[in-house]
C-alpha positions in Angstrom: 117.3 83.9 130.7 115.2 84.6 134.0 113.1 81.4 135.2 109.6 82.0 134.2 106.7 81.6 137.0 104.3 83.4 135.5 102.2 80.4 135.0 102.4 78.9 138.6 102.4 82.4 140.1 98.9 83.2 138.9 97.4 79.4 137.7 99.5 77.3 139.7 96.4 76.1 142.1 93.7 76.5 139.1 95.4 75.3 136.1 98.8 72.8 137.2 99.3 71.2 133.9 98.6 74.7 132.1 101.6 76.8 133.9 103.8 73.9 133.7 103.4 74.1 129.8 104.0 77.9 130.3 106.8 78.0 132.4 108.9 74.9 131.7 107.9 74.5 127.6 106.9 77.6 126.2 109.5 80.2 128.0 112.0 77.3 129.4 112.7 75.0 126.7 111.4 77.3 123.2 112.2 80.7 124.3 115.3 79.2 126.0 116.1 78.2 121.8 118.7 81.1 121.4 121.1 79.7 118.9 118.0 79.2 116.1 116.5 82.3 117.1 117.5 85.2 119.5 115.1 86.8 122.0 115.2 89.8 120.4 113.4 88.5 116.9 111.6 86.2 119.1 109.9 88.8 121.0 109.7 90.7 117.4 107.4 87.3 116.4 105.3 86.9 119.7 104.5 91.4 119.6 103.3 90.8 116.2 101.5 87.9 116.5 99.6 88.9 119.5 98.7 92.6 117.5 97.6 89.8 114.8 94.8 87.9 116.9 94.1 91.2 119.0 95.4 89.3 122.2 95.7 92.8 123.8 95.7 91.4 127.4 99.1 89.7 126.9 100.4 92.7 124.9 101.8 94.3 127.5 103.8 91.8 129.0 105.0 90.6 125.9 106.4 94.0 124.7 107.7 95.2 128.3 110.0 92.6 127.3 110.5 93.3 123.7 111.7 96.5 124.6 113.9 94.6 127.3 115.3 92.7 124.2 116.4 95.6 122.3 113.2 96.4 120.4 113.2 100.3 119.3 110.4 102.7 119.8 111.2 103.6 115.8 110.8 99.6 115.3 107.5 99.0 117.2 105.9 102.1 115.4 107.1 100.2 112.3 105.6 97.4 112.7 102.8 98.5 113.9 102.3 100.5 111.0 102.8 97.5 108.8 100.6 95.4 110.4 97.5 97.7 110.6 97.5 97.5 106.6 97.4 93.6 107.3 95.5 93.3 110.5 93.3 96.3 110.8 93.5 99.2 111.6 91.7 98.7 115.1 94.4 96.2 115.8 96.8 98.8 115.6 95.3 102.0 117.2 95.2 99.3 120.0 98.4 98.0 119.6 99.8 101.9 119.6 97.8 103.0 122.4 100.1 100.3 124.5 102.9 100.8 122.9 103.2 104.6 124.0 103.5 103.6 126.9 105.6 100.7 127.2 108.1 103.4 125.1 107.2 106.8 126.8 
């Protein structure tokens, strides 16, 4: 897995302790877990729990590398489609509308 500066790349001078957290826990010691869980059903989690809370500003990202991680355009439709019955249906015309074109 690629080293993650995301964090320190765009908080580093604002938020220290914040993109630490980001880039050494969250994506260098969970997502780094491959054994209990690949990256490919971990980006499957993170996708559908961002369409969950509507975090549509991280969606993006998040499934630019789903995609990277083997996620299908026939799979993200899916679960989008799943979710907007558990969601909303907002949630998932947004969701879709980034989708297209992350998978276009």
């Amino acid at each position: 897995m690629v080293k993650q500066t995301a964090g320190r790349d765009q908080l580093g001078d604002f938020a220290p302790k914040f993109a630490e957290l980001n880039d050494d826990v969250l994506f260098g010691q969970v997502w780094s877990r491959e054994k209990q869980l690949s990256l490919r059903d971990r980006s499957f989690l993170t996708v559908t729990a961002l369409i969950t809370k509507g975090a549509f500003d991280q969606l993006p990202y998040h499934m630019k590398i789903a995609k990277k991680n083997g996620i299908t355009k026939e799979e993200i439709s899916e679960m989008i489609t799943q979710l907007a019955f558990y969601v909303g249906w907002p949630n998932a015309w947004s969701a879709f509308n980034i989708a297209k074109e992350i998978w276009k």
